[in-house]
N, C-alpha and C positions, 0 to 999 in steps of 0.2 A: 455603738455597733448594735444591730440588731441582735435578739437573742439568738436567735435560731442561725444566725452568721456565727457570731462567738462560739457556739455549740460545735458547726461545721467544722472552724479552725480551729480545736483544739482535739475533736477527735482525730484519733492516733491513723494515720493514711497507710494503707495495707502497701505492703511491699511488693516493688517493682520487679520479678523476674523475667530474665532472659527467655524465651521459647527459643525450644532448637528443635524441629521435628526434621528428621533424618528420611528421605526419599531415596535414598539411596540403600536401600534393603541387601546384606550381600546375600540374602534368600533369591533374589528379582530376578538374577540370572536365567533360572528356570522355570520357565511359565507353565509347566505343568505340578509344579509342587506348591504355586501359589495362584490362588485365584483371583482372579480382580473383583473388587468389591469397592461399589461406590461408598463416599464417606459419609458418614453419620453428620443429623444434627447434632449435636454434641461435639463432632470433632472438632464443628465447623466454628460452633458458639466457642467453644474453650479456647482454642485455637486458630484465629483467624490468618496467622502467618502462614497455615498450612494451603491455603488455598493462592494467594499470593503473598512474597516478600514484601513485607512493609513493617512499621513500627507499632509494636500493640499498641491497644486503642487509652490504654491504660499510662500509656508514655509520651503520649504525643505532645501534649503538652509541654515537658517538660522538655525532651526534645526541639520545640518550637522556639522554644528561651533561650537553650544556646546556641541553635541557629540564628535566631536572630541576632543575638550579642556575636556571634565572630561574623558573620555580617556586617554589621554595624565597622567591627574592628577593619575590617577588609578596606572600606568605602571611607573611613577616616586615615588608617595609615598609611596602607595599599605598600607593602613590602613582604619579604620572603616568609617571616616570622606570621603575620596574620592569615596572608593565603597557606602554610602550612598547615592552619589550625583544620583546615576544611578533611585533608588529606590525613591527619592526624585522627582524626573524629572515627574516619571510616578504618584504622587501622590499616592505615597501607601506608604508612610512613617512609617504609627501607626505600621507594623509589622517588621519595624526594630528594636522595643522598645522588647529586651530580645528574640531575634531570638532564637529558638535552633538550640543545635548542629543535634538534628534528627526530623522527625518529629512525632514524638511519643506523641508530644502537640501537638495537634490542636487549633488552638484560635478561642474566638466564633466570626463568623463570619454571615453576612445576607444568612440564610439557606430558601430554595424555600416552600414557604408553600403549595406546592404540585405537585405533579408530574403531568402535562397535556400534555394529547397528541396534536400535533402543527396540526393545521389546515390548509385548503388549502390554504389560502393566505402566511400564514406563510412560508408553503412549497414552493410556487410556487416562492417568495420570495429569500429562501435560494437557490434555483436552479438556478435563473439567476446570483445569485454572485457566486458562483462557475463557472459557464458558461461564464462569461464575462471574468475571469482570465483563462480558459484554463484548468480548473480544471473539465474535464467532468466526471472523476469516480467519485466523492465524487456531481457533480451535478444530475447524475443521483440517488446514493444514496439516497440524499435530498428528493428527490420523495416517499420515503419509510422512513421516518426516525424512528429510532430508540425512545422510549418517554423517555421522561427524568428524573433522578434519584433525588430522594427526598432526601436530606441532612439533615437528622434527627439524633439523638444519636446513632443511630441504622448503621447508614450508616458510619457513622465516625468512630462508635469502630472497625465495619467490616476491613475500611481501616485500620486505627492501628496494627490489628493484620495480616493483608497481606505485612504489611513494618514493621517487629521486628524489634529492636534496636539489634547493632553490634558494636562490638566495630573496630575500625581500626586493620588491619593486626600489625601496628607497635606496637600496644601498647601491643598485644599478643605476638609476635617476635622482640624485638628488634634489634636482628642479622640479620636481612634483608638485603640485598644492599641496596644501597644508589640508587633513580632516575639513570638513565643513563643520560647523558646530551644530548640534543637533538638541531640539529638546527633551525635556528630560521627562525621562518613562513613566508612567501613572500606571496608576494601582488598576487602572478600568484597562489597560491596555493586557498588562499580564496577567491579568484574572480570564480573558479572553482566548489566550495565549494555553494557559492552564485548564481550559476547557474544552481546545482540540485536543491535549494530549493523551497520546497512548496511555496507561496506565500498568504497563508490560516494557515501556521502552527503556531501554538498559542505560548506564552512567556511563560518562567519561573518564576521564584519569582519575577523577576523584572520587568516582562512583558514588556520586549524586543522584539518583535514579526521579524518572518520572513520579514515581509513586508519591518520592519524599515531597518532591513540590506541592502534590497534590494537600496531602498531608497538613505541608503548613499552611496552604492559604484560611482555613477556618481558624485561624490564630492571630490573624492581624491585628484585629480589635488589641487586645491584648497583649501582644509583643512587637506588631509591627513589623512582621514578617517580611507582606510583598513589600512595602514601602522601602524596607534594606535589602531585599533582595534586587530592586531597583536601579538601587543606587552602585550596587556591583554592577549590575548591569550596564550601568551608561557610561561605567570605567571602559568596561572594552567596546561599548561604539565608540566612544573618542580615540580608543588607541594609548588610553594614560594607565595600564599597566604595570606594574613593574617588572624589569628583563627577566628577575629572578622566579619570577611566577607566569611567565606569558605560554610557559609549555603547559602549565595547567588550564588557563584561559583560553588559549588558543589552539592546543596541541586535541589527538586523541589518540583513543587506542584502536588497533586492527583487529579484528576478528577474520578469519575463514571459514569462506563458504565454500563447499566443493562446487565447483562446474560440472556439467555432464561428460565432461573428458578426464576429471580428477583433480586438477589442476584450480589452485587457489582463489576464490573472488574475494578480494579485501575489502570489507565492511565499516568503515571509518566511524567513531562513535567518538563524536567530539563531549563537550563540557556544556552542561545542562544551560549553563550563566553564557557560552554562546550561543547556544541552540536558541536561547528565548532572545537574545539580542538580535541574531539573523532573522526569525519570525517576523517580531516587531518590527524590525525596517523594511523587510521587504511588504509586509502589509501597507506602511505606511506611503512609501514608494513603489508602489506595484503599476502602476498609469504612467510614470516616469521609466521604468525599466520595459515595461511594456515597448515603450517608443524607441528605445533606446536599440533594443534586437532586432525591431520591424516586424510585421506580420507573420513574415516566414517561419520564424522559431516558435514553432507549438507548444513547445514544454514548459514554459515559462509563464504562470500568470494567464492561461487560457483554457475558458471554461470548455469541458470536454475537448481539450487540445488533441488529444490522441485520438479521438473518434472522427475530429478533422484531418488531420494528419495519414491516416488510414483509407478514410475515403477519395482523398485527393490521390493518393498513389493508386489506387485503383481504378479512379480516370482518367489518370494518367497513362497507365498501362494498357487499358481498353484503347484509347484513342489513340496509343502507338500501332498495337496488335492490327487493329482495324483498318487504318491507315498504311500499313504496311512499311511502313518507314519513319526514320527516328531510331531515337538510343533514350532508354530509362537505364540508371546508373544508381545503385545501393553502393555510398560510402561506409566504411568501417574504420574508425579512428583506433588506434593502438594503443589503450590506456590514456582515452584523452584527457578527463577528468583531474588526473593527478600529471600528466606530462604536460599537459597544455601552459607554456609559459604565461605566469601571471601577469607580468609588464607589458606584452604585448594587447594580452585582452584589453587593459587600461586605454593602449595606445588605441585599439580599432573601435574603441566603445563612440572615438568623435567621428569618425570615417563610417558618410552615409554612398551606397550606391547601390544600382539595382541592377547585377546580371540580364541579361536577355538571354534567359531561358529560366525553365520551371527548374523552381530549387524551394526545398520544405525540409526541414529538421523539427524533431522531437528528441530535444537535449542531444546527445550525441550521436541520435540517427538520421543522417543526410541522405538525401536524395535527389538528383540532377536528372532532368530529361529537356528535349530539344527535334522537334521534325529535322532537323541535319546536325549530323552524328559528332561533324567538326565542331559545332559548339561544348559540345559533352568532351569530346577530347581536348579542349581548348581547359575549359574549365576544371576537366581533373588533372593536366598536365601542371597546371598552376596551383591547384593544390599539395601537387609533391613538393616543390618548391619550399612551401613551407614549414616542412620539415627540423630544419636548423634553425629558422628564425621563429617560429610560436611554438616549437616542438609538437605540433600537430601529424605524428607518424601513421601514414595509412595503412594500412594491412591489407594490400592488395589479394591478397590471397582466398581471405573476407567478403570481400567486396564480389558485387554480382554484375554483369554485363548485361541488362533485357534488352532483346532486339529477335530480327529475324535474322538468316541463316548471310544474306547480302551486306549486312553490317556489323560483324566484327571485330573485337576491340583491333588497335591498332600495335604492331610490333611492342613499343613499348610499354605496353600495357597485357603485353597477352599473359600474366598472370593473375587478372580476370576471370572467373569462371564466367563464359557466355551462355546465359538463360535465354535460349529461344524458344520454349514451349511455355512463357510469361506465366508460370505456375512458380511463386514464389512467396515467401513469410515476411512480413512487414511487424516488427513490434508485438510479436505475438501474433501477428491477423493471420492467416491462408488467405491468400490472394491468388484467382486463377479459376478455372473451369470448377463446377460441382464435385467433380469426382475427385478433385485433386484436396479439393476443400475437407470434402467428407472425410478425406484418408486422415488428415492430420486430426482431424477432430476426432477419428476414433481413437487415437494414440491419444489423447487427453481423455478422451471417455474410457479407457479401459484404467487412470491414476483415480478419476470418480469412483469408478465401478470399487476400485481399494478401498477407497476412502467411505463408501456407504457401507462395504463388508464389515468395517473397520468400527462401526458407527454404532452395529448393533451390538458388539464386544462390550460396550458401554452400563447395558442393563440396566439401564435408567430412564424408561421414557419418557420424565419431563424434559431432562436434558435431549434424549435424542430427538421427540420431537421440536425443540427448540431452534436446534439446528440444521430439523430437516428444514422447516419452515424458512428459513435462512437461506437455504442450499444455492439457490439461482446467484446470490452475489457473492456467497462463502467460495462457492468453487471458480467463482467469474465468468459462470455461463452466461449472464447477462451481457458480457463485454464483447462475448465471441455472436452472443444474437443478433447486436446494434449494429456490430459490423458485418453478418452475411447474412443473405437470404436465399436456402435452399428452396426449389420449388418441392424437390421431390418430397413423396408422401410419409415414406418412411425413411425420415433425415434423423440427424443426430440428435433430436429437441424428442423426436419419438423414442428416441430411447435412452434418453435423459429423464423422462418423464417413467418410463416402465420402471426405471433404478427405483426413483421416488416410490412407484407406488407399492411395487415389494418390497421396498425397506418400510414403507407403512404398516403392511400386511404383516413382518413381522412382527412390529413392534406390537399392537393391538391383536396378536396372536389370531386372528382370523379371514380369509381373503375377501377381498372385496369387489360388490355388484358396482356397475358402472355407476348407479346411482348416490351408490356410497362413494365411489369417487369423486364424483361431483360436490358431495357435501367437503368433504376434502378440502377441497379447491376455492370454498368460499371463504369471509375473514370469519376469526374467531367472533369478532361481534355478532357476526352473522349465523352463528349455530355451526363454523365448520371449521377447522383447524387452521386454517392459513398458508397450505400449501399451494406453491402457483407452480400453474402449469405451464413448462418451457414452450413446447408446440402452439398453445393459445395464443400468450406471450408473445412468440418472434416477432410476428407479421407487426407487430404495433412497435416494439421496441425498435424495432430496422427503419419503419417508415420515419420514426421523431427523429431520430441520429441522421441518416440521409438525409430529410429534410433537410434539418438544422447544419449542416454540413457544407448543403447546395448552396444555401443562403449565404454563406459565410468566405467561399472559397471566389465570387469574382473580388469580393475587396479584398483577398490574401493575392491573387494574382493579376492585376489589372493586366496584364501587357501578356498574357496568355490567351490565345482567340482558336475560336472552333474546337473548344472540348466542352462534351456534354459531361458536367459536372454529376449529373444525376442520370446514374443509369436505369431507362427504361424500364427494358426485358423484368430485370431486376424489381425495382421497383412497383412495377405492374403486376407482381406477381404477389409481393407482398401485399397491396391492396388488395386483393382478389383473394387473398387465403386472410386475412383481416375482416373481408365481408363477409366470408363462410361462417367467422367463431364474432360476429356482432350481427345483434337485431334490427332489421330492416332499415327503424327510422335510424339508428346509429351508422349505417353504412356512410362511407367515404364514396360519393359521388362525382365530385369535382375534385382536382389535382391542387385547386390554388388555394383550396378551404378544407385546408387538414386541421385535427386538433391538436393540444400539443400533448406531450406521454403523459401524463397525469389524466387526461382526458382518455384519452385511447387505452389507458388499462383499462381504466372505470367502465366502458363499453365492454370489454370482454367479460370484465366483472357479470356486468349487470346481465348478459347473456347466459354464463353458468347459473346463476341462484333463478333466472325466468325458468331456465330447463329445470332443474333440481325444484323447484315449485312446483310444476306442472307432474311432474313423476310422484311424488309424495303420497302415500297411503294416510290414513286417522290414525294408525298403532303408531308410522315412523314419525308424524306430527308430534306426538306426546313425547316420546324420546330426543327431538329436537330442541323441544319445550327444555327440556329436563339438562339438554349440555350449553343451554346458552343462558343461565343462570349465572350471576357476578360470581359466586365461588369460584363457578369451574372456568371460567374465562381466565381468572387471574390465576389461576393454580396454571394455564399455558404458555400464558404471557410470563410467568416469573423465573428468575433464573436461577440457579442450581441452589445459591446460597441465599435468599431473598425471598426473606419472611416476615410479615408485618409484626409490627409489635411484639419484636422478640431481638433477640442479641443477635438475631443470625446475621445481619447486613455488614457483608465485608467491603 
């Protein structure tokens, strides 16, 4: 052995302590006796569990070792005793004692003696951990959060009855095939796997969390982590389980989320060992299940599905409105996800056929329309129907009727609501006239408007500018761009944009010349912070999505004739406000030689930093000179706890 090895293993290894930092301050109550104060380097280095739950860096290791060994154990014995060890680990043992097969018991557990809304430290709190990991949508969320659900009898039974009990396909069919046999998982497949994921995403019953996965994969060399973590895994693609453990495998726990009416949304949070088995198959069969739904169902394995899905129904709608006749039909399923018989879907997955008429889903948003109204009522009367036999319950009540004033749902259906002013929400979109659009978007601009208030609470402006930089996809203003385009001057992009730049103005303590706006607005490489502006932006973000949209919707509808899939007025108008904020040679002159969004930002790009050129005095040159230096670039780009060559990197 070498010296300096024998040396290593024989010095005495410092001992492993538990961290427990307590967030839960009973000073927090009141936000005027405590002040928020971001956390120190120091807290951050001594402490890395204070910024996200995970295994100090100092345990992981060792940690890794018996992971992998009850792994291993799992994947060799695969009985009650091995998969215990997992649930044992995390200290939650008592709810191993008479697991059910469903969760149709609930066991009584510590329920919140009240629902409280989180206050500013609290928030400002959950913001820098999401922040520190890279997780800026769910940190800006933080800023607004949602209050939290009271776990009372009341909340429990709700969930109960949104997860009925079902019995297994096999036990209703015995004649079923057998599993297909399937190859076995590689380390390149879950390494992959463990590089989409969240690093915030919560455990299942065993409360396994994202983190830990993450955790173990730099350990394989060495204990062979993903290899047995693998090998559990391809127990439950085949199905070979054992009964006594498949509520841990297969099962998960609920959480609530409140609705906007109070009322429970169950949160399903299965087992990390399925969650990576579902990934992996569906990656691997994603071109097979593809085929398998048809074109129609956008949700599924389709890139930008919802930006499809959104513009089709907006074609659809104009070409009814316009046309003056026809029926557009918004289905609402009643708890389809967890009611929708599982045996059934089996059965329809071989049964191909193609309605005649326009029909498009995004997961469980259906939409039916037809130039004669008797196909739409043909087609929803045969959805109730099924009912009893795929438990696909409607919620007529839900559901939207678009038409004109001459076509009406029919008797039994008139508990429809009938939309004849086609001013309706699809998936989050406003769909319908400018003014209608605008209204809903200021109701979402006034949760921003909180949420930037909220922003500067922070006092920290590497962080806030990090996430102002961010803001366009943190808040999903980009999603609500792609899919409309306001002609008017001062729309909602205009004043999405004024939020940004007073919240700048704050942070940098002094207001700013249009020209200092414009440096703003260019990239950090570029001498300017990296703020993009929503208003430049639309006109190019609407034009790619439309595009790409248009293209895409005759091969989703062959047997749908004379709807202009891309709207003009619309469209013409975002070219037109697109050649305002791009330079001459960049202009879009021809409709059939668009470039694609990568392209068309870079032209707005390239038109702010030509203005901001041309404006520049010799003193603001030298000062330009001075912030586009590697220091200060990276001191932008870095995130709250993310410091080179030092212990800070959690």
């Amino acid at each position: 052995m070498h010296p300096k090895c024998s040396k290593a293993l024989n010095r005495q290894q410092p001992q492993i302590t538990d961290i427990k930092i307590d967030f839960n301050d009973p000073r927090a109550d009141d936000d005027e006796s405590i002040q928020w104060t971001f956390p120190t380097p120091e807290e951050i280095a001594v402490y890395p569990a204070k910024i996200i739950a995970r295994i100090p860096q100092l345990a992981r290791a060792h940690f890794a070792s018996i992971a992998s060994m009850v792994l291993l154990e799992i994947s060799k014995n695969n009985n009650k005793d091995a998969w215990n060890q997992i649930v044992e680990r995390a200290k939650f043992q008592s709810i191993m004692e008479g697991i059910p097969v469903h969760s149709g018991t609930v066991y009584e557990t510590i329920k919140n003696p009240s629902s409280t809304k989180p206050n500013a430290i609290t928030k400002n709190k959950r913001c820098i951990q999401f922040a520190a990991i890279g997780e800026l949508s769910k940190a800006f969320k933080a800023l607004t959060p949602s209050p939290s659900m009271k776990y009372d009898d009341q909340t429990i039974a709700a969930l109960q009855r949104k997860h009925p009990d079902e019995f297994p396909p096999s036990d209703i069919n015995p004649n079923m095939p057998p599993i297909p046999t399937h190859k076995h998982i590689t380390n390149e497949e879950l390494t992959k796997y463990i590089n989409k994921l969240s690093r915030s995403s919560s455990g299942g019953i065993d409360l396994f969390t994202a983190q830990h996965l993450i955790d173990l994969e730099p350990y394989q060399a060495e204990s062979n982590t993903l290899s047995n973590w693998s090998k559990v895994t391809q127990l439950i693609i085949e199905g070979r389980v054992c009964p006594d453990a498949q509520a841990i495998a297969y099962g998960a726990r609920l959480i609530a989320i409140p609705k906007p009416d109070n009322t429970p949304r169950p949160i399903a949070v299965g087992s990390l060992f399925r969650r990576s088995a579902g990934a992996i198959l569906l990656q691997r069969h994603s071109e097979t299940i593809s085929k398998i739904l048809g074109p129609n169902q956008l949700g599924v394995n389709v890139k930008q599905g919802i930006e499809i899905f959104s513009h089709g129904f907006k074609a659809i709608s104009k070409h009814i409105q316009s046309n003056n006749k026809g029926v557009l039909v918004k289905i609402d399923f009643q708890n389809a996800f967890n009611a929708c018989k599982r045996r059934k879907l089996l059965e329809l997955l071989s049964i191909s056929s193609v309605p005649n008429l326009f029909h498009a889903a995004y997961h469980d948003d259906l939409t039916m329309a037809a130039d004669d109204p008797q196909h739409v009522v043909q087609a929803v009367t045969a959805l109730l129907t099924t009912a009893n036999t795929h438990g696909t319950t409607i919620n007529l009540k839900k559901c939207e009727w678009i038409s004109n004033h001459v076509s009406p749902p029919p008797t039994h259906l008139n508990q429809i609501h009938h939309n004849h002013t086609f001013n309706t929400t699809i998936v989050g979109v406003p769909i319908g006239n400018d003014d209608y659009i605008q209204k809903e978007i200021d109701i979402i601009l006034k949760e921003w408007t909180t949420q930037f208030e909220n922003l500067l609470s922070l006092k920290h402006a590497q962080t806030m500018l990090l996430l102002l930089r961010n803001s366009l996809n943190a808040t999903k203003a980009t999603f609500h761009m792609r899919a409309n385009f306001i002609k008017a001057s001062n729309n909602w992009t205009t004043s999405f944009d004024e939020k940004v730049k007073h919240t700048t103005e704050s942070i940098l303590a002094c207001p700013l010349t249009n020209n200092q706006w414009l440096q703003c607005q260019m990239p950090i490489k570029k001498r300017g912070l990296g703020l993009n502006s929503a208003n430049a932006l639309s006109s190019a973000s609407y034009i790619a999505s439309s595009q790409a949209a248009c293209q895409r919707m005759p091969s989703i509808h062959p047997h749908i004739q004379n709807v202009d899939w891309l709207p003009q007025n619309e469209f013409e108008d975002a070219i037109s406000h697109y050649n305002q904020n791009t330079q001459p040679h960049n202009n879009i002159i021809d409709g059939a030689l668009i470039p694609n969004q990568a392209r068309l930002a870079k032209n707005v790009a390239v038109r702010i930093q030509s203005e901001f050129r041309q404006k520049l005095t010799p003193q603001h040159r030298t000062l330009v000179r001075s912030i586009s230096k590697t220091y200060a670039s990276s001191y932008l780009n870095a995130r709250p706890n993310k410091f080179q060559r030092s212990l800070f990197d959690n």
